[in-house]
C-alpha positions in Angstrom: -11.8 -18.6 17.4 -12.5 -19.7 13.7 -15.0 -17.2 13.0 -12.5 -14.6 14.2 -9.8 -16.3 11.8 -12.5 -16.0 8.8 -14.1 -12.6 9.7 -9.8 -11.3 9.3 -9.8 -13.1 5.8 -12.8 -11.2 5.3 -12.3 -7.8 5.9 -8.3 -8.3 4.3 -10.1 -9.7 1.3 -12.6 -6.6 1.1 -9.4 -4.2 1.6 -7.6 -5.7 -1.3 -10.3 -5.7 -3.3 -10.8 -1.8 -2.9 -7.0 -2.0 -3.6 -7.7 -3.2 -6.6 -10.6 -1.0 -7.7 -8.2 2.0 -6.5 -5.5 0.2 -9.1 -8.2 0.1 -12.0 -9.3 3.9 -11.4 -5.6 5.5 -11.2 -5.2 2.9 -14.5 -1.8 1.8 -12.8 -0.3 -0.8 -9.8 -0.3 0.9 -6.5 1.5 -0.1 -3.7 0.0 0.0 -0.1 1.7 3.6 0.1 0.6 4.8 -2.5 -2.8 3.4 -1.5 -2.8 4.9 2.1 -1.9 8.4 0.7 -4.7 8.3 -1.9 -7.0 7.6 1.4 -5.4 10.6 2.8 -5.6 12.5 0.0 -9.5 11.6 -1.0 -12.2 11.8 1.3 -14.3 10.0 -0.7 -12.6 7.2 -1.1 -12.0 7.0 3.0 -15.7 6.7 2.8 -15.7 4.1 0.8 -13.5 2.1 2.1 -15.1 2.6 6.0 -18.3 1.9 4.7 -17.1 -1.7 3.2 -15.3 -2.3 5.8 -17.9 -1.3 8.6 -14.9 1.2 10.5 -16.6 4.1 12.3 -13.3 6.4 12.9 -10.6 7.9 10.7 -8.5 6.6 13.2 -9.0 2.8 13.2 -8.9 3.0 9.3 -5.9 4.3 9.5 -4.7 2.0 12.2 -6.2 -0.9 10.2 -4.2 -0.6 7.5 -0.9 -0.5 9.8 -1.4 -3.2 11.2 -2.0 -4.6 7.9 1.4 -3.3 6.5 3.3 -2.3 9.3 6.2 -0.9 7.2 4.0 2.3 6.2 4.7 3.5 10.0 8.5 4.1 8.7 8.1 4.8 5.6 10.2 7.9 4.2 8.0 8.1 1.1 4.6 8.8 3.5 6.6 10.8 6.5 8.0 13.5 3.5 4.4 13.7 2.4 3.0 14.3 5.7 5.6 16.8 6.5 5.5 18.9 2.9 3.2 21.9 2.1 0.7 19.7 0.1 0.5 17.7 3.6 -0.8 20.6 5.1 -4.2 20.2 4.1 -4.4 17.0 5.6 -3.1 18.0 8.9 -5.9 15.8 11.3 -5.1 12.8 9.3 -1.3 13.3 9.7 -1.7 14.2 13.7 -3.8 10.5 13.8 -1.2 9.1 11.8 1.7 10.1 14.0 -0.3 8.8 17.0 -0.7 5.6 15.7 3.2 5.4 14.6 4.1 6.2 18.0 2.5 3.3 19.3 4.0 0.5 17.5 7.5 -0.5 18.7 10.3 -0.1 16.5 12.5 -2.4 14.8 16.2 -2.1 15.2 18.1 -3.9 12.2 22.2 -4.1 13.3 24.5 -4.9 10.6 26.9 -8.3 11.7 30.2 -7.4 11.9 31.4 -8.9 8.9 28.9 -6.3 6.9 30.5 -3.8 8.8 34.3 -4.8 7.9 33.3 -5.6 4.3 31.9 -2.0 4.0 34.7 -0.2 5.4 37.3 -2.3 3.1 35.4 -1.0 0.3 35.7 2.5 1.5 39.5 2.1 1.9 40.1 0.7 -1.5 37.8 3.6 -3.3 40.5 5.6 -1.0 43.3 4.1 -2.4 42.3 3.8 -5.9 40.4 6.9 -7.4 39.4 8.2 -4.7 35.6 7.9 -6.1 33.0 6.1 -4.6 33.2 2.0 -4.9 31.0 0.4 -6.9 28.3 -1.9 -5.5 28.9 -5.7 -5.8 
């Protein structure tokens, strides 16, 4: 049990290291997305980045790093990407991303229903005023 605890502390440490050497080479703060598109993107670094981490498969990479960050599964930023022309070129890696998406459950956020009256008075009062849009508090 502990040595599975510290061998996950491991391999996180090791990917946000290569985060971080990713960072240095682009000479600018990534976030994950931005980091799991440059993977996409760069074979090479993929390479890299299985071979440090000892991953045989495209796959679990990419499944690695969404269960590491599980909000890249809905990102918009990385769904546009995969469905634009530049995407195109990187059609196996967007089919194994999909298929990992799929898998994971997803997350319904509800707004209360004091949210919902509090939007809708703003709507009425935009209405009744200017008619423009009302301004965000």
């Amino acid at each position: 049990m502990i040595h599975q605890i510290i061998d996950k502390k491991l391999i996180e440490h090791k990917f946000l290291c290569f985060c971080s050497f990713l960072c240095i080479i682009n000479g600018k703060r990534l976030n994950i997305a931005n980091i799991f598109l440059e993977l996409i993107k760069n074979e090479n670094y993929k390479n890299i980045l299985k071979d440090i981490l000892a991953i045989e498969s495209d796959y679990e990479l990419l499944k690695f790093i969404i269960d590491y960050d599980p909000t890249i599964a809905k990102s918009k930023y990385i769904s546009k990407f995969l469905n634009s022309p530049k995407g195109t070129i990187i059609k196996k890696n967007a089919h194994e991303f999909r298929k990992i998406s799929i898998q994971r459950t997803p997350v319904i956020i509800t707004k209360t229903k004091k949210q919902t009256i509090s939007a809708k008075n703003r709507v009425r009062t935009a209405r009744k005023t200017k008619g423009g849009r009302p301004k965000k508090a």
